[in-house]
C-alpha positions as CSV (number, residue, x, y, z in Angstrom):
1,X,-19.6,-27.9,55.5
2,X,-18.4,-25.0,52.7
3,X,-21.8,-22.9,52.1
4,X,-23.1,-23.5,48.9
5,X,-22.5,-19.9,47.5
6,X,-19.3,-20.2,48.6
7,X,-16.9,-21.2,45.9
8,X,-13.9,-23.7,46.0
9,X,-10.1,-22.5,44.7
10,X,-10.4,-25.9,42.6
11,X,-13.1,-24.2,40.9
12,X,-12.2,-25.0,37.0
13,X,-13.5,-21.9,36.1
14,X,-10.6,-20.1,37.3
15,X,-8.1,-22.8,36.4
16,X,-5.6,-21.8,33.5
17,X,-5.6,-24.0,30.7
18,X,-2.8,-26.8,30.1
19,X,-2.5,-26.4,34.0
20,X,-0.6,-23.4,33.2
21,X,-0.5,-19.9,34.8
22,X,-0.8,-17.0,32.3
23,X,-0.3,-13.7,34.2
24,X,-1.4,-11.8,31.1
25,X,-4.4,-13.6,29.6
26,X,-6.2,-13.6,33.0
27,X,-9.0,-11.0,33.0
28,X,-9.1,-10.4,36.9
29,X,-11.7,-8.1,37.2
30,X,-13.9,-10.0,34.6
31,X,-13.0,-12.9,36.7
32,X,-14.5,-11.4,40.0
33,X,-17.5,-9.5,38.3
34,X,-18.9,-13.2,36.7
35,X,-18.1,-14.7,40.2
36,X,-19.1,-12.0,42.4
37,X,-22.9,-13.5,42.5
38,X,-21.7,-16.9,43.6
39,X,-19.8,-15.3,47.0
40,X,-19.8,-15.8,50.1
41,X,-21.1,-12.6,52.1
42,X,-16.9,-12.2,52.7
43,X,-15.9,-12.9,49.6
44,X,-18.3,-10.7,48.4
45,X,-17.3,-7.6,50.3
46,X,-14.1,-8.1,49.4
47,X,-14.5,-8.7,45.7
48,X,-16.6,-4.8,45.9
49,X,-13.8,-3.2,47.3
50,X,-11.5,-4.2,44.6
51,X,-14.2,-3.3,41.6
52,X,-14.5,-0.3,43.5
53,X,-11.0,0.8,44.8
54,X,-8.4,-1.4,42.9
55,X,-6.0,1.1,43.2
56,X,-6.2,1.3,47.1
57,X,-6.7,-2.5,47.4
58,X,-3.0,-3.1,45.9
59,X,-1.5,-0.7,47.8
60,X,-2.9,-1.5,51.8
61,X,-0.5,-4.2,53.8
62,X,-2.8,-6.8,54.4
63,X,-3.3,-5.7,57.8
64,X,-4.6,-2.9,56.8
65,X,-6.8,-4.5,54.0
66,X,-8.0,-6.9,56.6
67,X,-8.9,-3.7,59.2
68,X,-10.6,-1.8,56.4
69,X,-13.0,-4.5,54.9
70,X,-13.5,-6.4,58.2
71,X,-12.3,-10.1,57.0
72,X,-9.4,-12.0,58.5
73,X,-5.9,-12.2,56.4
74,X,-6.5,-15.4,56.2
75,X,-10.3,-15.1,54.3
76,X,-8.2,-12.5,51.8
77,X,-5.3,-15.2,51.2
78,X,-8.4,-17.7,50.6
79,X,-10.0,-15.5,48.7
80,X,-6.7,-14.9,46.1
81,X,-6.6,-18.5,45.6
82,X,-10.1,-19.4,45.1
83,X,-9.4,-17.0,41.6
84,X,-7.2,-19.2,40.9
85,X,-3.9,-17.2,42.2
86,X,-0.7,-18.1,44.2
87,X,-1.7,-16.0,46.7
88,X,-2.4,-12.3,47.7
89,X,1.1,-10.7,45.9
90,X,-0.4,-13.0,43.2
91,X,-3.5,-11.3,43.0
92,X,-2.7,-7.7,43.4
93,X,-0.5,-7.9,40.0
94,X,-3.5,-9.1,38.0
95,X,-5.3,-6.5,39.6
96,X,-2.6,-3.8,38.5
97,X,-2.4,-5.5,35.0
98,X,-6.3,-5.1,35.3
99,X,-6.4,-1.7,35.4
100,X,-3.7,-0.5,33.7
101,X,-5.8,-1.3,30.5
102,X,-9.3,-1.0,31.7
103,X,-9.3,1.3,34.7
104,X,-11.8,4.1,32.7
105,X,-14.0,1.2,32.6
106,X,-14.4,1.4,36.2
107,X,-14.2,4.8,36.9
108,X,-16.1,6.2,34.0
109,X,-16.9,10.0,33.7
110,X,-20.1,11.6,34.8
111,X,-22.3,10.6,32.0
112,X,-24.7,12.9,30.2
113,X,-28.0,14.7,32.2
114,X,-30.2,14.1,28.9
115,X,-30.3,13.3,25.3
116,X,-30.0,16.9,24.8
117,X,-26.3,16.7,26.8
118,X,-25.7,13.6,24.4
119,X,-25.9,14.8,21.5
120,X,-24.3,17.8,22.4
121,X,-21.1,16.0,23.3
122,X,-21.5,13.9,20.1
123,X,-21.9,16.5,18.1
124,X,-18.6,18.6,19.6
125,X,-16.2,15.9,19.7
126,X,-17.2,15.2,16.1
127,X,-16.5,19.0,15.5
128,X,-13.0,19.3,17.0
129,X,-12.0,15.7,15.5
130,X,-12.8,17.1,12.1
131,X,-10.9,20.5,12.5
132,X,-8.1,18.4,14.4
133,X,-7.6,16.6,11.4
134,X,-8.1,19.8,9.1
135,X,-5.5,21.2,11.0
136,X,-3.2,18.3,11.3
137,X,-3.2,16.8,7.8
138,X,-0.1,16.6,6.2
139,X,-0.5,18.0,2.6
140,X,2.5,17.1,1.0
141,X,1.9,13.3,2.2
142,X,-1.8,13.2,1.0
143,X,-0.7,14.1,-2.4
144,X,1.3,11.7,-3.1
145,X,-1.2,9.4,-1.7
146,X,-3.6,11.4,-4.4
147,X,-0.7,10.8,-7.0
148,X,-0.4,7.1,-6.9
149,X,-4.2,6.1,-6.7
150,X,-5.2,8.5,-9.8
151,X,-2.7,6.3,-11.3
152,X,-3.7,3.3,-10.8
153,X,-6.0,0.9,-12.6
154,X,-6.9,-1.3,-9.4
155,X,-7.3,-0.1,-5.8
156,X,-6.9,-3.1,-2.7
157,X,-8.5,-1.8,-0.2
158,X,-7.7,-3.7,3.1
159,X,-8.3,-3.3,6.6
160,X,-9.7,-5.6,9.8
161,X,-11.9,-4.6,12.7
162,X,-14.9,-3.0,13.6
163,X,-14.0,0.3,12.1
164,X,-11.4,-0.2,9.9
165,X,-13.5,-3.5,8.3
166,X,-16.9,-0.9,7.3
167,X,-13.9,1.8,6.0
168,X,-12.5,-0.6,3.6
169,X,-16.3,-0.5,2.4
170,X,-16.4,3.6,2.2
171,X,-13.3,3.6,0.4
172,X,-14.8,0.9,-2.3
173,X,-17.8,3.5,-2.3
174,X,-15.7,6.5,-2.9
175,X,-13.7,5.0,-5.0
176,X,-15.5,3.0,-7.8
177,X,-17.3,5.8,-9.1
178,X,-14.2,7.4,-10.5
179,X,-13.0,4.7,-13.3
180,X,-11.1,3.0,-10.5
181,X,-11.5,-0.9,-10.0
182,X,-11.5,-1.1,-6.3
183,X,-11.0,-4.8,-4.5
184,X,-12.4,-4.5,-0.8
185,X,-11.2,-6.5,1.7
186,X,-11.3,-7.4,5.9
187,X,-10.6,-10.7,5.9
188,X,-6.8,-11.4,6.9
189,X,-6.1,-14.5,5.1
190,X,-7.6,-13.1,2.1
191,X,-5.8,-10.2,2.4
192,X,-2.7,-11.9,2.2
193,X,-3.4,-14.1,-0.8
194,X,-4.8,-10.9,-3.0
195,X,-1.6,-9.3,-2.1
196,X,0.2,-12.1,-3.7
197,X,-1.5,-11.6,-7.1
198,X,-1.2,-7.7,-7.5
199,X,0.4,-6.3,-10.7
200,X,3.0,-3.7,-11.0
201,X,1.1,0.0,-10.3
202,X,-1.1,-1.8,-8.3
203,X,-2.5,0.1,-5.2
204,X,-2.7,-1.6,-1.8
205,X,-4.6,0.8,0.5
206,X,-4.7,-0.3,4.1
207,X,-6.9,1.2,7.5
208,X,-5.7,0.6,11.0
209,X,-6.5,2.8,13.7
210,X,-3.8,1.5,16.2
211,X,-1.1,0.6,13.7
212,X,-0.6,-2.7,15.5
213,X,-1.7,-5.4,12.8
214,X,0.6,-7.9,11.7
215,X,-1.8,-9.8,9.1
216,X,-2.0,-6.6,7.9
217,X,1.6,-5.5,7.8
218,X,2.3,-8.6,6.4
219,X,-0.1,-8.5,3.8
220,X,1.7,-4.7,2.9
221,X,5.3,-6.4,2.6
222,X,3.9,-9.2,0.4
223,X,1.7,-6.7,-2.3
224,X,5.6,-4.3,-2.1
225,X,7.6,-7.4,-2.7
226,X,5.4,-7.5,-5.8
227,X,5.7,-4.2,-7.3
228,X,2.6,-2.8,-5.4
229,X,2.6,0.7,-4.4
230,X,1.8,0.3,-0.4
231,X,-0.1,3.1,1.7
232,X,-2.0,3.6,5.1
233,X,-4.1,5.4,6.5
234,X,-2.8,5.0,10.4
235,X,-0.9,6.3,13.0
236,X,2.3,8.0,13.2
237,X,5.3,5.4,14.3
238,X,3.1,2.2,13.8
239,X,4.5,-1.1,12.8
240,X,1.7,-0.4,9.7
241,X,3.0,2.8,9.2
242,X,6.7,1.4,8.6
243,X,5.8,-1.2,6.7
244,X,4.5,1.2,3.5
245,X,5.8,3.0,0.8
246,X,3.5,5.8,2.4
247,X,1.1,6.7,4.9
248,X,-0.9,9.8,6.0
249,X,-0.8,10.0,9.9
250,X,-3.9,10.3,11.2
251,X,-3.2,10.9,15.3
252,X,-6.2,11.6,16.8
253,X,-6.0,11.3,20.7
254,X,-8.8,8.4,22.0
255,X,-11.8,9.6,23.6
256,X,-11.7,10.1,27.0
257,X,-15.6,8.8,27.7
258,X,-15.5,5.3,26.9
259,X,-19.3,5.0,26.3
260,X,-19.5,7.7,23.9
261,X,-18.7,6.2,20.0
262,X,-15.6,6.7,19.2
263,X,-14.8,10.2,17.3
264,X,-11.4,9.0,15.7
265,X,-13.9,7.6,13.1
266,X,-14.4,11.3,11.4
267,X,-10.8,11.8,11.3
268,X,-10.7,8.7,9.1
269,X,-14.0,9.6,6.9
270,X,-12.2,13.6,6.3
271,X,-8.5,11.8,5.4
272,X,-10.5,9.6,2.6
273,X,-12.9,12.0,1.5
274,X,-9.8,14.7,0.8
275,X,-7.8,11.8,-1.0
276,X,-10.9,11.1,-3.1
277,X,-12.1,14.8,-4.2
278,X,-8.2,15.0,-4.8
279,X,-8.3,12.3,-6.9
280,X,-11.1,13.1,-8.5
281,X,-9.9,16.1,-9.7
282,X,-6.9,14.3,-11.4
283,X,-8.9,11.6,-13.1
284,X,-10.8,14.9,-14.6
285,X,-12.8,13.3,-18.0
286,X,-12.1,9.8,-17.3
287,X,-13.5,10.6,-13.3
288,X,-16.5,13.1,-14.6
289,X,-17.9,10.6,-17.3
290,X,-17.7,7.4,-14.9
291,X,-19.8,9.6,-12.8
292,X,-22.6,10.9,-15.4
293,X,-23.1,7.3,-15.7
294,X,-24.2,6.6,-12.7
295,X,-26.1,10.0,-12.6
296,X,-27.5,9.2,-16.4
297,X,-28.7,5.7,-14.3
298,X,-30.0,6.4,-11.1
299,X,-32.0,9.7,-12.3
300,X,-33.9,7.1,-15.1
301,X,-34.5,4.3,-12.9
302,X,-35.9,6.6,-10.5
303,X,-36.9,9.4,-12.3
304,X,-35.9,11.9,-9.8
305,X,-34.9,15.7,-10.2
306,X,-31.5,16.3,-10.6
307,X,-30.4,17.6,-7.5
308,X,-30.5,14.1,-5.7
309,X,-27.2,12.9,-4.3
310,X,-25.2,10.9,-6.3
311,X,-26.1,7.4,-4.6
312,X,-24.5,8.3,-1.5
């Protein structure tokens, strides 16, 4: 009789759906990690040696895997299929497809010694992002992105994601307080249906960090197809990127720790905070009295001195 640890390759958990494989939608590793507890003592040392040395595990013959973890060929062919593969080739694919996107999550860099090493490493990435982007900022670009929204009588302000989605929200925030009616929005299907009512002049502002959003692309071609003027914040050579009347490329390069939050974020936070002192500037009475307003306002209601921020 199979040990009860021991799992089955009719397992469902590990069946594709439709009773259809799908090379690319199977998360192999994720697979073995929420298995791994439910192995046998075999299974179990062979399942560590691919979390631990993927790379090695595709490569070795399996007579060689079989002479370095100390199982039979057989137990390693047994062990493909119980994950639901055809076999062992069938395996070491996922396994490559695996760690071509995820392999820093298993080989992560030395973390930080203290809290004192953490936020010194926050603290510097967040420097050099914001000088990269000092440096990198294309001028000519962000004023015509300065041009079109100190024109405009309503800003859209789309974008989807965990950081694009709270940007769309600093962008309202920046925004608003110069005279500008600003229309946030990180919904997709929203997005698409707001695009559809825009007016001529209209500005359509989208965030993406990758570039690589259709609903959002599409949302872009529907507010253009409408008179709109289209821009994005996003980087260089993006499907995004082509489908606006203009972007300003923001190409940070990822962070290499993946546990550390990403830095790319500043980069984002500098480009919107140039376009908005820039259009600021333009706006110049209309911009200045919207803002004594809201200073007029917030220094009654709390009867603060004057040198408190402006609600920010």
């Amino acid at each position: 009789m199979a040990s009860r640890q021991q799992l089955r390759p009719a397992d469902p958990r590990f069946q594709p759906k439709n009773g259809a494989k799908d090379d690319k939608a199977q998360d192999i590793l994720g697979t073995i990690i929420d298995a791994k507890p439910g192995f046998s003592k075999s299974n179990r040392r062979i399942a560590e040696a691919i979390l631990s040395a993927p790379h090695r595990f595709v490569e070795l013959p399996i007579e060689e895997l079989s002479s370095w973890l100390a199982v039979s060929a057989p137990t390693i062919t047994r062990f493909a299929r119980t994950l639901g593969c055809d076999g062992l080739k069938d395996l070491k694919l996922k396994i490559m497809g695996s760690v071509r996107i995820g392999i820093h999550y298993l080989e992560p860099p030395t973390p930080p010694a203290s809290i004192a090493e953490v936020a010194e490493r926050v603290s510097k990435r967040a420097q050099k992002t914001i000088a990269d982007m000092h440096n990198m900022v294309d001028l000519a670009r962000a004023a015509r992105v300065i041009e079109a929204i100190s024109a405009c009588s309503t800003l859209y302000a789309f974008g989807n994601g965990g950081v694009s989605s709270w940007l769309v929200a600093e962008i309202q925030n920046r925004f608003f307080r110069l005279g500008i009616r600003v229309v946030p929005c990180s919904d997709e299907q929203m997005q698409l249906m707001l695009a559809s009512t825009v007016d001529r002049g209209d500005v359509v502002l989208g965030c993406s960090l990758t570039g690589a959003n259709e609903g959002l692309e599409q949302a872009m071609l529907v507010a253009r197809e409408y008179h709109a003027v289209t821009i994005a914040l996003t980087r260089s050579g993006s499907g995004l990127a082509a489908a606006v009347d203009a972007f300003l490329p923001i190409d940070s390069p990822p962070d290499e720790d993946i546990l550390s939050p990403a830095s790319i974020r500043y980069a984002y936070l500098i480009a919107i905070d140039i376009i908005a002192y820039g259009v600021a500037i333009a706006r110049k009475d209309a911009g200045r009295e919207k803002l004594r307003r809201l200073k007029q306002q917030l220094a009654t209601t709390r009867d603060m001195p004057d040198t408190q921020p402006l609600c920010d």
